[in-house]
C-alpha positions as CSV (number, residue, x, y, z in Angstrom):
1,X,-11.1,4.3,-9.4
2,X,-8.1,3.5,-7.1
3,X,-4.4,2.4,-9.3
4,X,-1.6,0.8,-7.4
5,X,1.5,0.1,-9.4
6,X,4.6,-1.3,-10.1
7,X,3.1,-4.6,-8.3
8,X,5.5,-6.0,-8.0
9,X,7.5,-3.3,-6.6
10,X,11.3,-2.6,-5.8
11,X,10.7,0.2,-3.7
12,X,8.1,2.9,-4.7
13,X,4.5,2.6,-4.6
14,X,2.1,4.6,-6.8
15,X,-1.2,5.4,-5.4
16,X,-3.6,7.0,-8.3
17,X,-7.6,8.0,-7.6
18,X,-9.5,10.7,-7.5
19,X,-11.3,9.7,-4.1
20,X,-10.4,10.8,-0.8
21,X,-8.5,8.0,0.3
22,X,-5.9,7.0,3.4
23,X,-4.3,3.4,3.3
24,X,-2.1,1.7,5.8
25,X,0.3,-1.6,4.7
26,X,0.3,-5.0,6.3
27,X,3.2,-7.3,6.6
28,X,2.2,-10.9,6.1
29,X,1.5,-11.4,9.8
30,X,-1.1,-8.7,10.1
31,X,1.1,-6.4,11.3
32,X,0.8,-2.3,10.5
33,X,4.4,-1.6,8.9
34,X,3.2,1.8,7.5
35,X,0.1,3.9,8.9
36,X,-2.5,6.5,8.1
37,X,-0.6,7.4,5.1
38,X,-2.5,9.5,2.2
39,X,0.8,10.4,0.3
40,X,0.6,9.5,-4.0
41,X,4.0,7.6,-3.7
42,X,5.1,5.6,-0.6
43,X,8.3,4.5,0.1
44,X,9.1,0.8,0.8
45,X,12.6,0.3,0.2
46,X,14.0,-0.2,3.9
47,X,11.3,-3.1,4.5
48,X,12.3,-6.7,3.6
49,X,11.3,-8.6,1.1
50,X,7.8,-10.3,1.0
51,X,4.0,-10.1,0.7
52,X,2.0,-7.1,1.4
53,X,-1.2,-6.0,2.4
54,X,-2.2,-2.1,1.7
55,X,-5.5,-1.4,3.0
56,X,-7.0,1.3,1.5
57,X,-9.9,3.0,3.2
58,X,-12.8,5.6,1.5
59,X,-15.0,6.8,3.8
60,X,-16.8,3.7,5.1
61,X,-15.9,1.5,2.6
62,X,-12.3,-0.6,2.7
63,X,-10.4,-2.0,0.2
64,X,-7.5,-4.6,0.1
65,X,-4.7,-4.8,-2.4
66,X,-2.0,-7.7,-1.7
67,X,1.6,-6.0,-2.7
68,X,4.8,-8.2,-3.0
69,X,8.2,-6.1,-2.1
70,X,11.2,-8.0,-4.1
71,X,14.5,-6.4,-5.2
């Protein structure tokens, strides 16, 4: 089971799971904002405003979660 929360978020983003995970985020445009990442809390407060996509990847499997950034 894989938790992402607050959505929507001001800043911080929770990651919760007991699966070996790593997860990159999206902007809107496709582009990779955030990388490689397998930390429980990221920090997004220096990007902008806006629609999110954090791809979250187990083994071969891949799982999307749209995130929106607002203040």
């Amino acid at each position: 089971m894989i938790v992402v929360f607050p959505n929507p978020t001001t800043g911080n983003l929770t990651i919760r799971t007991n699966l070996d995970i790593t997860y990159s985020l999206f902007d809107f445009t496709g582009r990779e904002v955030l990388k490689n990442l397998n930390e429980e809390v990221i920090d997004i407060t220096t990007l902008p405003n806006g629609v999110y996509f954090l791809s979250i990847r187990h083994h071969d499997k891949v799982f999307n979660k749209r995130i929106v950034k607002e203040d």
